[in-house]
N, CA, C and O of each residue as an XYZ file, in Angstrom:
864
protein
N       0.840     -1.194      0.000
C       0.000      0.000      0.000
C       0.878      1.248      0.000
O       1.936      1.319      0.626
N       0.183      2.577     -1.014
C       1.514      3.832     -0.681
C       1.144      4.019      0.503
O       0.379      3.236      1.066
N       1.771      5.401      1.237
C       1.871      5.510      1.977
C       1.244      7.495      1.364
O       0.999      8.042      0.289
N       1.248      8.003      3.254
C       0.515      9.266      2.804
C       1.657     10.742      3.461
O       2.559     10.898      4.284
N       1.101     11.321      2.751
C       2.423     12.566      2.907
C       1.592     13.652      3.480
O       0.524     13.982      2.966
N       2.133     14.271      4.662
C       1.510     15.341      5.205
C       2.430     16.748      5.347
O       3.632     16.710      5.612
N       1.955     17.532      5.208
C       2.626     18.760      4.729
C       2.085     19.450      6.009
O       0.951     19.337      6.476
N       3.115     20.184      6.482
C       2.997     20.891      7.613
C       3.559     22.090      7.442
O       4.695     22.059      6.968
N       2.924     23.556      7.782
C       3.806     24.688      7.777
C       3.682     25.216      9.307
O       2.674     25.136     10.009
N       4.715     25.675      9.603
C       5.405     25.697     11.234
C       6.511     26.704     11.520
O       7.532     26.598     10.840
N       6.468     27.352     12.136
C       7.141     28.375     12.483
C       8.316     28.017     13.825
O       7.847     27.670     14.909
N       9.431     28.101     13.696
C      10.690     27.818     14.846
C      10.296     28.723     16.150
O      10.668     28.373     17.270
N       9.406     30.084     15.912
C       9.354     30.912     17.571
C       8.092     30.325     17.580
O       8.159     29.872     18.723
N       6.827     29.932     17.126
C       5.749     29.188     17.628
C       5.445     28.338     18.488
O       5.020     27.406     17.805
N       5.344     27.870     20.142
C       5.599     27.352     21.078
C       4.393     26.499     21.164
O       4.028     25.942     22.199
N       3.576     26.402     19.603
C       2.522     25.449     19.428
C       3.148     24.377     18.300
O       2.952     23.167     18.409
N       3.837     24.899     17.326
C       4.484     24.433     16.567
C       5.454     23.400     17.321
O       5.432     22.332     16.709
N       6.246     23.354     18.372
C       7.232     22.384     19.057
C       6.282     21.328     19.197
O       6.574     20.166     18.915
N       4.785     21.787     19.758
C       4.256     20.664     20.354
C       3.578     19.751     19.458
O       3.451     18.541     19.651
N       3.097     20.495     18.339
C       2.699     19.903     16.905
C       4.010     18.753     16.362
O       3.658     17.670     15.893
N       5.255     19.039     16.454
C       6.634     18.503     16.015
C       6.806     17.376     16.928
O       7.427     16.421     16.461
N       6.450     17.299     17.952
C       6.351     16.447     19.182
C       5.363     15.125     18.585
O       5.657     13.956     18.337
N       4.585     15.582     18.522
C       3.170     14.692     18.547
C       3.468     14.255     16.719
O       3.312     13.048     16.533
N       3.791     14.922     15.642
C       3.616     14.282     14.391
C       4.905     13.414     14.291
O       4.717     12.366     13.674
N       6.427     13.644     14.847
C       7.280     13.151     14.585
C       7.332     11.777     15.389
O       8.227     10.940     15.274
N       6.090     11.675     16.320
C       5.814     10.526     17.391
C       5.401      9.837     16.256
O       6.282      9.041     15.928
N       4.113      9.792     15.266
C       3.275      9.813     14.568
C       4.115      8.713     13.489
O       4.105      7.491     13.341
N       4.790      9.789     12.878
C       6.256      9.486     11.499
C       6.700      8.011     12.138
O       6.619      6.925     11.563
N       7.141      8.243     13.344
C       7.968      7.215     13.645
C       7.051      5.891     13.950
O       7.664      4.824     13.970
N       5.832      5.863     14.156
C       4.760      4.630     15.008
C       4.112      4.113     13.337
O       3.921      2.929     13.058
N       3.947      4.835     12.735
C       3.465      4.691     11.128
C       4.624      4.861     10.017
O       4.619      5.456      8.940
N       5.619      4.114     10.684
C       7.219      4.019      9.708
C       6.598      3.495      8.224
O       5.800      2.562      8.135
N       6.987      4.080      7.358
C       6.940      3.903      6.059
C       5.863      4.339      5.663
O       5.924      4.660      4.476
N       4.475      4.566      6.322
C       3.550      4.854      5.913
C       2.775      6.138      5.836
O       1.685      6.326      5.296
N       3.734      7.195      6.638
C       3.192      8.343      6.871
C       4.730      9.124      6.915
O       5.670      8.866      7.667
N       4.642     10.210      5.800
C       5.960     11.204      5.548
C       5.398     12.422      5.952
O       4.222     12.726      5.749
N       6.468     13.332      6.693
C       6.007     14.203      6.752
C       7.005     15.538      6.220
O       8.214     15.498      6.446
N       6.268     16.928      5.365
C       7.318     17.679      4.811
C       6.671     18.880      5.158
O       5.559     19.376      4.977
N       8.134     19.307      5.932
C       7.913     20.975      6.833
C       8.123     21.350      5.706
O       8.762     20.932      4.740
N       7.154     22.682      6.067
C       7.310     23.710      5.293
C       7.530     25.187      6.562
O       7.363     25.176      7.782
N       7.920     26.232      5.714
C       8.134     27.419      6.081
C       6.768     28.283      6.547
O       6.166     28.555      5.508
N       6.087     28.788      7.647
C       5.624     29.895      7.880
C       6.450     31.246      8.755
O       7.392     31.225      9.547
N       5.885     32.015      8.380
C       6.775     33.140      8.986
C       5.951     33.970     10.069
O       5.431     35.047      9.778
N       5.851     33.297     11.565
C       4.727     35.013     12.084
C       5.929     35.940     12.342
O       5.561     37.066     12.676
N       6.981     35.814     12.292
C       7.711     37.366     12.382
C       8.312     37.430     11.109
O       9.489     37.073     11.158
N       7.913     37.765      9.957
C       8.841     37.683      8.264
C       9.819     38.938      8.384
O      10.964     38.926      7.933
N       9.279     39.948      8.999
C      10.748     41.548      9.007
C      11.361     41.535     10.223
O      10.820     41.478     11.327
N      12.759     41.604      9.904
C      13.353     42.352     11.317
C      12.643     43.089     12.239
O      11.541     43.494     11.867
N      13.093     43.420     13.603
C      12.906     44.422     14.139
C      13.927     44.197     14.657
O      14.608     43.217     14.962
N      13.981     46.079     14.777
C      14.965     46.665     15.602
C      14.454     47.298     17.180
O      13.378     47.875     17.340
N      15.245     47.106     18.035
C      14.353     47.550     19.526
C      15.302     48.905     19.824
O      16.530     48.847     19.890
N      14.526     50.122     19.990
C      15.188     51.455     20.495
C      16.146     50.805     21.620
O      17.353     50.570     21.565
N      15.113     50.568     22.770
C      15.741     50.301     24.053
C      15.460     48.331     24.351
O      14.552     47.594     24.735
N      17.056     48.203     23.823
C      17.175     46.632     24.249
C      16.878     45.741     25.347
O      16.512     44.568     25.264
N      17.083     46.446     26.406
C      16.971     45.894     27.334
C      15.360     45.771     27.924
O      14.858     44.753     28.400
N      14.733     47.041     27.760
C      13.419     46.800     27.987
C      12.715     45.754     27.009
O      11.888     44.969     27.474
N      12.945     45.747     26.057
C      12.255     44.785     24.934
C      12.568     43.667     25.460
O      11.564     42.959     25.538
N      13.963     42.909     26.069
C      14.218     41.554     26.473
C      13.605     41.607     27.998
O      13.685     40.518     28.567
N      13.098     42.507     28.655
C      12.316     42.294     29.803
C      10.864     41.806     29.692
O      10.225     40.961     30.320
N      10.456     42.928     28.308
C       9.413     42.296     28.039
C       9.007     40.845     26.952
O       7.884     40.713     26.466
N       9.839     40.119     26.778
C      10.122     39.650     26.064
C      10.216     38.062     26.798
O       9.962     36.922     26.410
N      10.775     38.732     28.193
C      10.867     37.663     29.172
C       8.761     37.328     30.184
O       7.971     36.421     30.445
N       8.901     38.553     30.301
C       6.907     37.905     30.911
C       6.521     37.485     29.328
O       6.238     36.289     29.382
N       6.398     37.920     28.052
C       6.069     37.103     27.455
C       5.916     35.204     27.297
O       4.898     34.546     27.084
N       7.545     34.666     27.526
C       7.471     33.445     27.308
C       7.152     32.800     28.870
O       7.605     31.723     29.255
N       6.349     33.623     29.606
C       5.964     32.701     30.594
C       4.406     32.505     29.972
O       3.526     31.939     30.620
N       4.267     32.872     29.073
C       2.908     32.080     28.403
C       3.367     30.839     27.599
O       2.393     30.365     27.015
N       4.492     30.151     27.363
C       5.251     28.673     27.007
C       4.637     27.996     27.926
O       4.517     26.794     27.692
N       4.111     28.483     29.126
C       3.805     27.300     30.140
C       2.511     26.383     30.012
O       2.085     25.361     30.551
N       1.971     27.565     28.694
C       0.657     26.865     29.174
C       0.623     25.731     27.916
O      -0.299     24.918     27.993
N       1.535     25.606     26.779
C       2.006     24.192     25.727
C       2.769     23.505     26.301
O       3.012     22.406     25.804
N       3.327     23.837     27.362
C       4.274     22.561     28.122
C       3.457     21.946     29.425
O       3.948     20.985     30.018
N       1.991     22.613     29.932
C       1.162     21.779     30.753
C       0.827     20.686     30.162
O       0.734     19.688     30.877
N       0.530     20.548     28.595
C      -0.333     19.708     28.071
C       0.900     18.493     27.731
O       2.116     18.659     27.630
N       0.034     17.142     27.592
C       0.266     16.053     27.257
C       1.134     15.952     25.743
O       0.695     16.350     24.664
N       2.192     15.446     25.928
C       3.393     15.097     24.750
C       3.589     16.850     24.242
O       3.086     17.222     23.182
N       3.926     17.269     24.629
C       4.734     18.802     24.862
C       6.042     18.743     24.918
O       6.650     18.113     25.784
N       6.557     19.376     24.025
C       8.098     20.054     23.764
C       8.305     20.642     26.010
O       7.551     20.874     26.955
N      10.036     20.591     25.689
C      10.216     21.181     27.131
C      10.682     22.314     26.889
O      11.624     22.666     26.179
N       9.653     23.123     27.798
C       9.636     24.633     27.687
C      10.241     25.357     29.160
O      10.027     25.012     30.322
N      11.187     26.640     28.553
C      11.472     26.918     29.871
C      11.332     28.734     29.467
O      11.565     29.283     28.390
N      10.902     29.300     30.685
C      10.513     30.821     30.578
C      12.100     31.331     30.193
O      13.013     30.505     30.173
N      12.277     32.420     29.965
C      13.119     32.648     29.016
C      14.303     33.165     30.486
O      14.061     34.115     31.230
N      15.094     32.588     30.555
C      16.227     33.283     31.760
C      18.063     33.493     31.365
O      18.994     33.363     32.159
N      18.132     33.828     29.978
C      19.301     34.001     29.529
C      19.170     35.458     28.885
O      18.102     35.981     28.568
N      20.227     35.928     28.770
C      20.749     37.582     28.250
C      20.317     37.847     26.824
O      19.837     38.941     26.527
N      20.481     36.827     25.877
C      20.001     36.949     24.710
C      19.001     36.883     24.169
O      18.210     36.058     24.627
N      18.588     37.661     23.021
C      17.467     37.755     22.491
C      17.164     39.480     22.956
O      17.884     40.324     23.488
N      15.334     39.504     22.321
C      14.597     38.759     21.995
C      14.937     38.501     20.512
O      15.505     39.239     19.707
N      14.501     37.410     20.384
C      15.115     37.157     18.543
C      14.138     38.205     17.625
O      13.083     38.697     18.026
N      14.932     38.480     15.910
C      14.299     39.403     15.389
C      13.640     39.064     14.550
O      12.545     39.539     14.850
N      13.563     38.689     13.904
C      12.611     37.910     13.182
C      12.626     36.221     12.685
O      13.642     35.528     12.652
N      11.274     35.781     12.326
C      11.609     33.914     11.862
C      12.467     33.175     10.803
O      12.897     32.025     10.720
N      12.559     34.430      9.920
C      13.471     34.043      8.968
C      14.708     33.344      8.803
O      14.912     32.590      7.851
N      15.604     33.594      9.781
C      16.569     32.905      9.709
C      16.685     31.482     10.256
O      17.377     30.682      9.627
N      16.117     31.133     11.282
C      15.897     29.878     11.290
C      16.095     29.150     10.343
O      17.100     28.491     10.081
N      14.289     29.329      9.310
C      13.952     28.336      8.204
C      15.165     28.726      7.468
O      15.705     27.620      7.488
N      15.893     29.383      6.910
C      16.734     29.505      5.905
C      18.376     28.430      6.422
O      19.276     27.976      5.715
N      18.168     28.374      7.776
C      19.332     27.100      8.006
C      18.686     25.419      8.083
O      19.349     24.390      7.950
N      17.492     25.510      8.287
C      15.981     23.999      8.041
C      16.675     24.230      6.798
O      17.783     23.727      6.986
N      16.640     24.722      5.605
C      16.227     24.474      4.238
C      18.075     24.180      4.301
O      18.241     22.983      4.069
N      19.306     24.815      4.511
C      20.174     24.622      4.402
C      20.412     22.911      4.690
O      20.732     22.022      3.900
N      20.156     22.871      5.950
C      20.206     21.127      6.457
C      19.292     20.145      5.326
O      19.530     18.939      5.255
N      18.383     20.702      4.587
C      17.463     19.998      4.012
C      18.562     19.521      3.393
O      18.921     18.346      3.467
N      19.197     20.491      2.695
C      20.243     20.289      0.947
C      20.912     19.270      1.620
O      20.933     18.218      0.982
N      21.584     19.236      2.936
C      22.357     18.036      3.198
C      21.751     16.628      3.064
O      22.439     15.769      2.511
N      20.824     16.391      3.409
C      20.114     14.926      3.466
C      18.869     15.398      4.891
O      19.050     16.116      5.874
N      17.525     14.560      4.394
C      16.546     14.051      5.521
C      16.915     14.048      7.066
O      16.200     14.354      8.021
N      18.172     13.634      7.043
C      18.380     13.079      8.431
C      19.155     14.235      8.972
O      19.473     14.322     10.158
N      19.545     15.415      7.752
C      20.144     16.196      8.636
C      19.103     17.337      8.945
O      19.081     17.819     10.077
N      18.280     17.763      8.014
C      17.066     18.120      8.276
C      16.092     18.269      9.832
O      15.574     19.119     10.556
N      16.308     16.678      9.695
C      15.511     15.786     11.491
C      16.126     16.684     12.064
O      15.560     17.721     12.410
N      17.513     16.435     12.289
C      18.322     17.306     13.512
C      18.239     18.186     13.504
O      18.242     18.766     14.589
N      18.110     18.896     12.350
C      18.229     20.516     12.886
C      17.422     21.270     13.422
O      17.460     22.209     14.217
N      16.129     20.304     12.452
C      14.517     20.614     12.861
C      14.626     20.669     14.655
O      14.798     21.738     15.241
N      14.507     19.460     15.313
C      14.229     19.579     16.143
C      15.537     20.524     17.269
O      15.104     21.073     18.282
N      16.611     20.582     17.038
C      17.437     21.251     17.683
C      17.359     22.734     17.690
O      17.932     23.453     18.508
N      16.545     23.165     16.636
C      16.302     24.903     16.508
C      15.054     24.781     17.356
O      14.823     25.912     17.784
N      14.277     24.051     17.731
C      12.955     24.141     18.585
C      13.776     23.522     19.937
O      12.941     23.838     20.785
N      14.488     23.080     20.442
C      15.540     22.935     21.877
C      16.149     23.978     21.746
O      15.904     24.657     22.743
N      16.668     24.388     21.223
C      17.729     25.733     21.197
C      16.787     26.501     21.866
O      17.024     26.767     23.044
N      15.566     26.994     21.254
C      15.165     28.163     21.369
C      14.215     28.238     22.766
O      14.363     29.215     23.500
N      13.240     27.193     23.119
C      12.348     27.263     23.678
C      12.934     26.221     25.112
O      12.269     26.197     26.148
N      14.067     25.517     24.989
C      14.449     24.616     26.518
C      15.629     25.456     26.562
O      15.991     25.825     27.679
N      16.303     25.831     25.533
C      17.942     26.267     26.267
C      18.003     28.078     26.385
O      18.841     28.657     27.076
N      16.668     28.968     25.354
C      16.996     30.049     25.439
C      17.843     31.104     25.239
O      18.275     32.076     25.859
N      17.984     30.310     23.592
C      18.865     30.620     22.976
C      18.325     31.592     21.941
O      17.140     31.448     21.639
N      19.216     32.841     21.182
C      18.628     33.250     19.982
C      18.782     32.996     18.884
O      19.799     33.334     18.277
N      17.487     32.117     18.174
C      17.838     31.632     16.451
C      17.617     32.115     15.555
O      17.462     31.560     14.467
N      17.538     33.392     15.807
C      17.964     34.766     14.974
C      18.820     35.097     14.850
O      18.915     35.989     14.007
N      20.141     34.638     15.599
C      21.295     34.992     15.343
C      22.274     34.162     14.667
O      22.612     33.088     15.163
N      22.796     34.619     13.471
C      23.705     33.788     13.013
C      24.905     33.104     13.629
O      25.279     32.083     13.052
N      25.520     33.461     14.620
C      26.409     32.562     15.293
C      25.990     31.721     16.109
O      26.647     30.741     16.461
N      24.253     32.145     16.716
C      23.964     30.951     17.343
C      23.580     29.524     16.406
O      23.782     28.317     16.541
N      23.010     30.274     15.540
C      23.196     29.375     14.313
C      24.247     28.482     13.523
O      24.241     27.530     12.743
N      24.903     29.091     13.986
C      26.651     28.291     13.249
C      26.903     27.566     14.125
O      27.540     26.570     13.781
N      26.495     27.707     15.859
C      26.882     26.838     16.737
C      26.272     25.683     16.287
O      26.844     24.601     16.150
N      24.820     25.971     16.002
C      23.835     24.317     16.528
C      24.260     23.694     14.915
O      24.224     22.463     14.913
N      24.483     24.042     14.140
C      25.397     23.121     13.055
C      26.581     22.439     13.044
O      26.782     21.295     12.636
N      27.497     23.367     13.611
C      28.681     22.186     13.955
C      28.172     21.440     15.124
O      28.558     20.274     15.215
N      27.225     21.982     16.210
C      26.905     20.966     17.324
C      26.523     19.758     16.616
O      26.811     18.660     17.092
N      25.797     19.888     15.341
C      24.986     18.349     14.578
C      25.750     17.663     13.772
O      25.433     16.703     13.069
N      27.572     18.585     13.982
C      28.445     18.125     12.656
C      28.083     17.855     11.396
O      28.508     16.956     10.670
N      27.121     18.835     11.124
C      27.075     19.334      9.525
C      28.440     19.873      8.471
O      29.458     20.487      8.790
N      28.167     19.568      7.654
C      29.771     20.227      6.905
C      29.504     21.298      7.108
O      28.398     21.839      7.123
N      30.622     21.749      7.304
C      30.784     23.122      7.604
C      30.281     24.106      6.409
O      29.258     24.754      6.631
N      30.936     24.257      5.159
C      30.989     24.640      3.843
C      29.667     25.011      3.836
O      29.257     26.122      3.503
N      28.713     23.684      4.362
C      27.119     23.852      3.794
C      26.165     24.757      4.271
O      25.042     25.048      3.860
N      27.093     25.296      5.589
C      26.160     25.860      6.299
C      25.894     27.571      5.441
O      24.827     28.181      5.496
N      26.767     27.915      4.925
C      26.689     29.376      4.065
C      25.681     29.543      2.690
O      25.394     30.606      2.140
N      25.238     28.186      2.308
C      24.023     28.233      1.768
C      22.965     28.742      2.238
O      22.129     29.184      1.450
N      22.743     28.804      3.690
C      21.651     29.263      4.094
C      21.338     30.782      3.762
O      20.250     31.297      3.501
N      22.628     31.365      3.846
C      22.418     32.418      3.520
C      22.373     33.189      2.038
O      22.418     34.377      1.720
N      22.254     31.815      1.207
C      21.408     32.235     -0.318
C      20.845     32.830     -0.557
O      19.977     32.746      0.312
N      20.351     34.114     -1.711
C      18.775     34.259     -2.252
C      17.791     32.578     -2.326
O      16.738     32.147     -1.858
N      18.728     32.149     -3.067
C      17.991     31.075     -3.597
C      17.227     30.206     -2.253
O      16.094     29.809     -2.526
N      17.591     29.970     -1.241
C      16.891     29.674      0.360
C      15.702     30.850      0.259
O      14.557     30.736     -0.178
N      16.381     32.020      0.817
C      15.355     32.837      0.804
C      14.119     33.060      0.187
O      13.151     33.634      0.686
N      14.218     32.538     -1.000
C      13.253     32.524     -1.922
C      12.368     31.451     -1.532
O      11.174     31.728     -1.651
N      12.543     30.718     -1.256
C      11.839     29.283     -1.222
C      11.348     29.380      0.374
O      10.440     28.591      0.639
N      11.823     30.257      1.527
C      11.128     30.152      2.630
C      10.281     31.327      2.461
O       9.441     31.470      3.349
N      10.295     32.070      1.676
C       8.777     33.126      1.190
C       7.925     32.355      0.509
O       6.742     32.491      0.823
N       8.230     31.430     -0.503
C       7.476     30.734     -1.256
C       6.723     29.574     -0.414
O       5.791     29.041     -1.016
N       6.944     29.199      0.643
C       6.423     28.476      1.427
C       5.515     29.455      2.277
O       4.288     29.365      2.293
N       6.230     30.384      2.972
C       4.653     31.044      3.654
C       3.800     31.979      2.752
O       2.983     32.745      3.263
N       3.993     31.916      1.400
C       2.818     32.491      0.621
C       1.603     31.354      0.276
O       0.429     31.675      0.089
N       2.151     29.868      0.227
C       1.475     29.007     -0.144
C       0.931     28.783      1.173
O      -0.251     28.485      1.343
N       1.594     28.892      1.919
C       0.650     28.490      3.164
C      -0.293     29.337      3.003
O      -1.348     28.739      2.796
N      -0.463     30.930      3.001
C      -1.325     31.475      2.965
C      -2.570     31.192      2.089
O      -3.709     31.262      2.550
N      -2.316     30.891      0.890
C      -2.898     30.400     -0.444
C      -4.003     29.520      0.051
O      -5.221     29.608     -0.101
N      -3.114     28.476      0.807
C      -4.057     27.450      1.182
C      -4.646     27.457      2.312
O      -4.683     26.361      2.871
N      -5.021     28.141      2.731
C      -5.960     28.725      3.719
C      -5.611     28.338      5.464
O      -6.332     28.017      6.409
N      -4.343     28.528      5.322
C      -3.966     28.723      7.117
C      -3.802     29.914      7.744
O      -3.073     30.883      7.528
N      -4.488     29.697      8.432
C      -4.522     31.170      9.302
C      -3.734     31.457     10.178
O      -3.555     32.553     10.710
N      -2.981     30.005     10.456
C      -1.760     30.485     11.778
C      -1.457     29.043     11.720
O      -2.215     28.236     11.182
N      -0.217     28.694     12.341
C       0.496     27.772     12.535
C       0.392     26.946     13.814
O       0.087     27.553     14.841
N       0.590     25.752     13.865
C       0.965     24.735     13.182
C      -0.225     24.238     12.379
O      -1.324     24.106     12.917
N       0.033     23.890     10.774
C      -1.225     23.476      9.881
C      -0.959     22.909      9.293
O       0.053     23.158      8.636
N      -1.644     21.792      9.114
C      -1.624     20.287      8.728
C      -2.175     19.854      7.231
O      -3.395     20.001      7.153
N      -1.702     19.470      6.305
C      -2.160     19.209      5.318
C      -2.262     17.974      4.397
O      -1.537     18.027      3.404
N      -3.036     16.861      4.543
C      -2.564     15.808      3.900
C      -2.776     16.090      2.474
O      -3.739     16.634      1.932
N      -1.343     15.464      1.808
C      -1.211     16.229      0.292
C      -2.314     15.200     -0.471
O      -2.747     14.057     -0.320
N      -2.514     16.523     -1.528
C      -3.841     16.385     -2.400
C      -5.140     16.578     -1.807
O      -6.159     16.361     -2.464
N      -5.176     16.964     -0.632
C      -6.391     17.613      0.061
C      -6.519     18.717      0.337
O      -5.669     19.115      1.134
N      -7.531     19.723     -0.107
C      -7.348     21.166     -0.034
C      -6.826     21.593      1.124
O      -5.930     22.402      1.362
N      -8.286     20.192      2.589
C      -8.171     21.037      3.582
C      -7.106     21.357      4.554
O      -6.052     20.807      4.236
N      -7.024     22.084      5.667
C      -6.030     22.524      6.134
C      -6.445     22.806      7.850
O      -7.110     23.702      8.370
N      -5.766     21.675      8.407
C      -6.231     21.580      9.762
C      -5.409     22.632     10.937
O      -4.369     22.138     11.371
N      -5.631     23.473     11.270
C      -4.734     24.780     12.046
C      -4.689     24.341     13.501
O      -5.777     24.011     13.973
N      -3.732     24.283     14.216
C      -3.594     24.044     16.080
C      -2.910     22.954     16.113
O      -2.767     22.139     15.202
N      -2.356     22.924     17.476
C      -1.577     21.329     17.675
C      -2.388     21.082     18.472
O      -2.654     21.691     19.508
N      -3.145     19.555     17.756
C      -3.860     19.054     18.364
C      -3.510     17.731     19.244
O      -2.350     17.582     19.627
N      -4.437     16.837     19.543
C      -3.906     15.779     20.710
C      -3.017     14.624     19.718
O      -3.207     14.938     18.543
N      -2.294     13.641     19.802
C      -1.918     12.598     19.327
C      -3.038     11.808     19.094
O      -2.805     11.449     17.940
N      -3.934     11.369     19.353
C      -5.021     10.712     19.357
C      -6.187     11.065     17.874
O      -6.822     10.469     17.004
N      -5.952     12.147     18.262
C      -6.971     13.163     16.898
C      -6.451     13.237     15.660
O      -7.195     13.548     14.730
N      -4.851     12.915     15.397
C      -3.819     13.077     14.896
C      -3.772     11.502     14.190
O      -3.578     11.211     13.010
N      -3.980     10.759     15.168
C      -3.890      9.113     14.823
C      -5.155      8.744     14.293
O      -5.144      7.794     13.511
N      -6.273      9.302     14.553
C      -7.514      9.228     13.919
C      -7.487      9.355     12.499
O      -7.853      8.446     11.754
N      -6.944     10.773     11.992
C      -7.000     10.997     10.668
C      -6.023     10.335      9.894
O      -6.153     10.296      8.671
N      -4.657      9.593     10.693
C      -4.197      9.059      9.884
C      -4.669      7.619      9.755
O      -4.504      7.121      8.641
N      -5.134      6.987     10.538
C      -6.432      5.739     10.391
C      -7.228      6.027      8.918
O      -7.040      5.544      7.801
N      -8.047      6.870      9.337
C      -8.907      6.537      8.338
C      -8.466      6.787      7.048
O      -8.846      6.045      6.142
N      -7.630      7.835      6.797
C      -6.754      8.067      5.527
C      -6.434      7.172      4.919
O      -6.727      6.995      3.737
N      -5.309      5.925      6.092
C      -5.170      4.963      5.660
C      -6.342      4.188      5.009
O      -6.225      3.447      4.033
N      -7.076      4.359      5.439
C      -8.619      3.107      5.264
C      -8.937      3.093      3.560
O      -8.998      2.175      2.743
N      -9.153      5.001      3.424
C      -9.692      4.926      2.245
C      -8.480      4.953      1.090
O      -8.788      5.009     -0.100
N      -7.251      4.914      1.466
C      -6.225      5.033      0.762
C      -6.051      2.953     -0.250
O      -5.849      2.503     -1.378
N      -6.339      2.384      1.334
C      -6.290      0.900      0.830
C      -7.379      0.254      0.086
O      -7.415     -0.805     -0.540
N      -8.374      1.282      0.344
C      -9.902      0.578     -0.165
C      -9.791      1.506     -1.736
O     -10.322      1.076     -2.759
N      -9.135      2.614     -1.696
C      -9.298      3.054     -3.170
C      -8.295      1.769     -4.096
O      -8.692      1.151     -5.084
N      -7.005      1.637     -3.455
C      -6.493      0.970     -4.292
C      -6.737     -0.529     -4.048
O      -5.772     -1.289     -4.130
N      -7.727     -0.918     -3.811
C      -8.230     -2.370     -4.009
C      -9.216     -2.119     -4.816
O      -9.639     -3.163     -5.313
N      -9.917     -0.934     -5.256
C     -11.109     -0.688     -6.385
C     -10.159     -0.407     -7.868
O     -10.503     -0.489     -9.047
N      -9.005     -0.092     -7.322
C      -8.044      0.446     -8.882
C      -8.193     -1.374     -9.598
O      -8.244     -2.466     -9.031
N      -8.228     -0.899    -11.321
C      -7.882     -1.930    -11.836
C      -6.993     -2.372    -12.402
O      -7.027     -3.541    -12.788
């Protein structure tokens, strides 16, 4: 039987998005071979900002991520910690995805890692992944070639992580994390439970095996 491909667009500062990454990559792995899944790029911060006064912005920046607490109460949740380091607040989402898409060019598996290490970086260790050297760290931390990592900073990346949150838009997500099994318009928005998650990939499966037992 094929197997089914789900398209996800997800944002690295989204602290719903970790928990969405949590619960589908549980998912990937319990439905091996039968369920792929391909991040895509959303952007809720796409422009820089610049902060007059730095320090007040990282104060406020800090009661902000004590609202992380309330995606790390819930069941199969990323580990979240309120923000208690000097750096930041990060400036915009962009750079992240543009080192995701860099790891992509390396292979799948380097992808995995980076994926999930830019969502530890940012939201358990409190780190900024807006910044390019913190960025250069968590690549050699994954022993990526080195060389590869300056792709990220392509047009040609760039291009393709706009082209991902325009299509997201296209296809009717209103916010991130949003779920898409490919060739289906619809577009499921929130991280929802594992259970609700395993449902749709059940029955997917169902009609996926029953179409191709009607093929002739």
């Amino acid at each position: 039987m094929s197997g089914l491909r789900f398209v996800v667009y997800s944002d690295y500062l989204c602290p719903w998005c970790f928990n969405a990454s949590v619960r589908l990559r549980r998912l990937e792995a319990e439905y091996a071979g039968q369920v792929e899944l391909e991040w895509r790029s959303y952007l809720l911060r796409p422009e820089p900002r610049v902060h007059s006064n730095p320090e007040a912005a990282l104060a406020k920046f800090r009661g902000y991520t004590e609202s992380w607490m309330r995606p790390a109460a819930e069941e199969d949740s990323g580990d979240f910690q309120v923000w208690a380091s000097d750096e930041g607040p990060p400036s915009h989402s962009i750079p992240a995805h543009r080192v995701a898409k860099a790891a992509q060019r390396v292979g799948p598996q380097a992808f995995s890692a980076m994926h999930e290490r830019l969502l530890k970086a940012y939201f358990s260790e409190n780190r900024d992944i807006s910044q390019t050297d913190t960025l250069r760290s968590l690549w050699h931390e994954l022993s990526l070639p080195a060389d590869a990592f300056e792709r990220s900073q392509t047009t040609e990346l760039l291009d393709e992580v706009l082209a991902d949150h325009r299509e997201a838009l296209d296809s009717g997500a209103t916010g991130v994390p949003a779920v898409q099994l490919a060739g289906n318009p619809a577009v499921i928005v929130g991280a929802h439970p594992v259970d609700l998650y395993r449902r749709w990939v059940d029955r997917s499966l169902e009609r996926l095996e029953r179409a191709e037992g009607e093929a002739p």
